[in-house]
N, C-alpha and C positions, 0 to 999 in steps of 0.2 A: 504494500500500500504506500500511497507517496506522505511522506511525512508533513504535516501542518507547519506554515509557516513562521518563526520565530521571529519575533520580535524583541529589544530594550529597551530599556528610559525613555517610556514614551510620555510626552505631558497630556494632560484630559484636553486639551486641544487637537495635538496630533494624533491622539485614538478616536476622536470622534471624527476627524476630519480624511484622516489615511488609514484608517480599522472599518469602522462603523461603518460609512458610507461606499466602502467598497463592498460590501454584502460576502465577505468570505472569511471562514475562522484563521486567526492570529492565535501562538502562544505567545505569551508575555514571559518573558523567563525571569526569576528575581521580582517579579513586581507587588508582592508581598515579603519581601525578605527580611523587615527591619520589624514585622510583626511578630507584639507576643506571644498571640496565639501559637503562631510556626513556632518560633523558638521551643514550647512547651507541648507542642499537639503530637511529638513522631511518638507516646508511651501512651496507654490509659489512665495511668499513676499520675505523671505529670502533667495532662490536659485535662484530665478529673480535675486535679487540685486547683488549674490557672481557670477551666469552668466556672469551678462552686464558688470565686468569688465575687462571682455576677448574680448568683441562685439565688431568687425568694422564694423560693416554694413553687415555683412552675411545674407545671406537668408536659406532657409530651405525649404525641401517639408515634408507637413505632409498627413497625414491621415486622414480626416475630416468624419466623419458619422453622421446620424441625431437623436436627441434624441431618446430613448426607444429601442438602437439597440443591447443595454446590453452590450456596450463595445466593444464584438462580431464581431471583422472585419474575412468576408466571405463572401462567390458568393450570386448572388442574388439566387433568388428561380429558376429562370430558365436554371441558372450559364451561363448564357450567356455576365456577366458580374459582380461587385461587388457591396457591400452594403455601400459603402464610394466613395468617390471621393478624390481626389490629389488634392492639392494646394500649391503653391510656394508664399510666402513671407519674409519680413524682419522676422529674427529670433527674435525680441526685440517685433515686433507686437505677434509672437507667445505666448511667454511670457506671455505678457497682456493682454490679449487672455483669457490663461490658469489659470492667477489671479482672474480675472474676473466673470470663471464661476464656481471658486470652492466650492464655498457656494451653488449652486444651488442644487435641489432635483432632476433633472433631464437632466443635462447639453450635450452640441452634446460629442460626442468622438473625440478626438484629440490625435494624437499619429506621432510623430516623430522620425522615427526610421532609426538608423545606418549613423546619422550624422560623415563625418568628423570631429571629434575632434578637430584636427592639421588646420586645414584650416578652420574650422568653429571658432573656439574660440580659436585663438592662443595662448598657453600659459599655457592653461587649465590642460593640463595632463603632463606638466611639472610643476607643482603646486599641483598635485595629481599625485605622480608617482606610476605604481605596479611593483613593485622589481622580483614580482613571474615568470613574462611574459620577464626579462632581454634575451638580446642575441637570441632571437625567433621572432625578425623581425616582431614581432604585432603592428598591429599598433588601435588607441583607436580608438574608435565608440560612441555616447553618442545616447541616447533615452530619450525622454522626451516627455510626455501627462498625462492624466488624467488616471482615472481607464480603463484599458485593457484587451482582453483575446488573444491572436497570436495562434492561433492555430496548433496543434501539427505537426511540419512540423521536416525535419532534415537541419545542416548546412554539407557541405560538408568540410570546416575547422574546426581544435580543436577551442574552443572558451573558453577564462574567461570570465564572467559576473559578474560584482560587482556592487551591490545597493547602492545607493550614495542616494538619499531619495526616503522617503515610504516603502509596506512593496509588495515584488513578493512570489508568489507562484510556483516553478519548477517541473512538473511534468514530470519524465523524461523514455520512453521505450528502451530496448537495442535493438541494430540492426533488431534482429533475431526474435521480431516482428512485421514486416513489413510486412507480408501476413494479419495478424489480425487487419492490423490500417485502412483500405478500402482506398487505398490512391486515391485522387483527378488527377484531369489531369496534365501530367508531365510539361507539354509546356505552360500551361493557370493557372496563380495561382497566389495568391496574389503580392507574393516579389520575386520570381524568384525559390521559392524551390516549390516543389510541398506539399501538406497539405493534412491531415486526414478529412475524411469527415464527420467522427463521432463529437459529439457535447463531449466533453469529462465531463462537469458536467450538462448532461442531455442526458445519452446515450440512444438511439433506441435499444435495443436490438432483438428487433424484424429484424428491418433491418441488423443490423450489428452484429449477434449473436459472432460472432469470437473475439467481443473483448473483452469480458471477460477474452477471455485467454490473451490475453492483459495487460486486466488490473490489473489481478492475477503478470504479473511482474513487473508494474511497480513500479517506486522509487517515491520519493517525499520528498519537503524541502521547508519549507518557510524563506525569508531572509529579513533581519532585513539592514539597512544603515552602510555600514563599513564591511558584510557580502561577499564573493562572491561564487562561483563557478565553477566548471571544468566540461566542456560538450566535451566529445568528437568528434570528426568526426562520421556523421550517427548515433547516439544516437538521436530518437525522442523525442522531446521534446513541452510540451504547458509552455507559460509563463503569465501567470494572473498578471496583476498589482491591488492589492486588495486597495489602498488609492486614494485618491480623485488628489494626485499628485505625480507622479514617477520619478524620475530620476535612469537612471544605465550608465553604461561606462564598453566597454566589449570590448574585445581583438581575432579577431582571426588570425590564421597563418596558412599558407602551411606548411606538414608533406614532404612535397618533390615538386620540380618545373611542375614534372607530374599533381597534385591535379585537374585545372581545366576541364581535360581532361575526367577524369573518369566519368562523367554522361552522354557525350558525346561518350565514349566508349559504356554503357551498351544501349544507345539509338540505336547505331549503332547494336549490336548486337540481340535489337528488330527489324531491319529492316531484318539482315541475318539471323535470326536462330526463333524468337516468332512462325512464321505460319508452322513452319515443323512438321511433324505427331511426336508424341511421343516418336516412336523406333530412330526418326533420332535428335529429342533434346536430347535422352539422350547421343546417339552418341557425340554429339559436347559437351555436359557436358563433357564425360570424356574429351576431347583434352583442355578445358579451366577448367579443374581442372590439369591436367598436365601442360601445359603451364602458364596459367593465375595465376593461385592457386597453383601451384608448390604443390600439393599434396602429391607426391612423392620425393619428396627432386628435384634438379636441374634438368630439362629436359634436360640441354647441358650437363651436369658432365664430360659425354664420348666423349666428344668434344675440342681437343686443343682450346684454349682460343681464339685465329687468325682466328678461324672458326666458333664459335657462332655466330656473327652477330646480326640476331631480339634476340638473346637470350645472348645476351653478359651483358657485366656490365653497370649500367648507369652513363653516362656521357654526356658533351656538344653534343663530335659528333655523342655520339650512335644515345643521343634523335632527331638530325639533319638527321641521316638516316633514323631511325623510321618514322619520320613524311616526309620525301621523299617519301618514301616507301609504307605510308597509303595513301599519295595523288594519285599518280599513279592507286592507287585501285578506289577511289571515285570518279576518272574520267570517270573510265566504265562508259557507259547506263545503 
């Protein structure tokens, strides 16, 4: 796989201006390096301890699976359900928990992912700040468990990921192959994104012969503590936590107030447009590559500004008409 590009000492200017806007993942090498967290996160011992002194008594839901499950959180065999179960406790039991069973040869899976930061451990990422993500309204997430593998799913925000201890693996696919990844059910999936069904280090090829082509593009990066990087929006990606204890802290943002509409849209669009014969999808391809895709430079151009309407600029009250506009429709029968 071809390796993700590396980047240094980048200022929040030059990552959002030569990272962000080129739409392709960057590693940052060093760009957490001067954090306490890193310093203390590569033990359970010593990132327990530099944790609990943000704890008030927070809780956490983790991940729980049963030994021998390889890490590996995914459906059961019948996907009628998952191979882990949900648990909610004190965040400091997690911890000791996680201390507890790291020596073992065989220990269950524990994984706690996309804590509030801010409200789980106050203080925390004001003590580890990232400069990169300034002025972009992110807000931190922290993850913590044992060795992991998340399977290749996408985030519908840009995201930073920065390893604070242990060591991740990022394997990352661009958009455009998404027909080759065999994606899983939209509506029914682990964390609310939908996932790859392929096992990605033990692929079926037999069943899933298309991802070769796949995996012909993808990227990949391993990250070291004080390491982060840039994933953008719909980039697929798997993340392998390869040490016996992980911690990362990651950032995502809305690219616009629209953002969580868009899966909602194309879902919509599987309701009016997926069952129509061939000649009448492609039809509606072109009208949402004109409209949607603006393929051809503006659909309204030839239109004074007072009379675009669905196709005007966006703003408070366009977005307020739009969504007037779309309810009226989803009230049909």
């Amino acid at each position: 796989m071809t390796p993700i590009r590396e980047l240094r000492d980048l200022s929040p200017a030059a990552f959002r201006d030569e990272v962000v806007e080129r739409y392709e993942p960057v590693v940052i090498r060093g760009a957490a390096a001067d954090w306490p967290l890193a310093a203390a996160g590569s033990a359970p011992g010593s990132a327990g301890a530099y944790l609990r002194r943000f704890d008030r008594g927070s809780t956490a839901e983790a991940f729980v699976g049963q030994s021998g499950m390889g890490g590996r959180y995914f459906y059961t065999a019948d996907m009628r359900g998952f191979n882990f179960e949900r648990r909610k406790g004190p965040l400091a039991a997690l911890l000791a928990t996680l201390e507890q069973i790291h020596d073992s040869d065989d220990p269950p899976s524990i994984y706690a992912g996309a804590l509030d930061a801010d409200a789980t451990l106050p203080g925390l990422s004001d003590a580890n700040p990232m400069p990169l993500v300034e002025g972009l309204d992110a807000s931190p997430r922290l993850w913590i468990g044992n060795a992991s593998i998340v399977s290749i799913h996408f985030d519908a925000s840009d995201n930073v990921a920065v390893v604070a201890g242990g060591r991740r693996r990022f394997t990352l696919f661009p958009p455009d192959q998404v027909h080759n990844l065999y994606v899983g059910p939209l509506d029914h999936n682990m964390a609310g994104q939908p996932a790859s069904m392929v096992e990605l280090n033990n692929p079926d090829f037999d069943r899933y012969p298309r991802f070769r082509e796949a995996l012909a593009a993808a990227r990949v990066a391993e990250l070291e503590p004080g390491d982060a990087i840039f994933i953008p929006a719909l980039w697929w990606h798997q993340v392998d936590a390869l040490s016996r204890f992980n911690l990362l802290m990651n950032y995502w943002w809305a690219d616009s107030p629209d953002m969580p509409a868009r899966m909602e849209a194309m879902v919509h669009a599987i309701l009016a447009v997926s069952h129509l014969s061939e000649p009448r999808r492609e039809a509606w391809r072109a009208m949402f590559d004109t409209f949607a895709f603006r393929r051809h430079g503006h659909p309204a151009e030839h239109l004074p500004p007072e009379h675009r309407r669905v196709l005007g600029e966006p703003s408070p009250g366009w977005r307020a008409y739009l969504k007037h506009y779309l309810l009226r429709g989803l009230q049909r029968p």
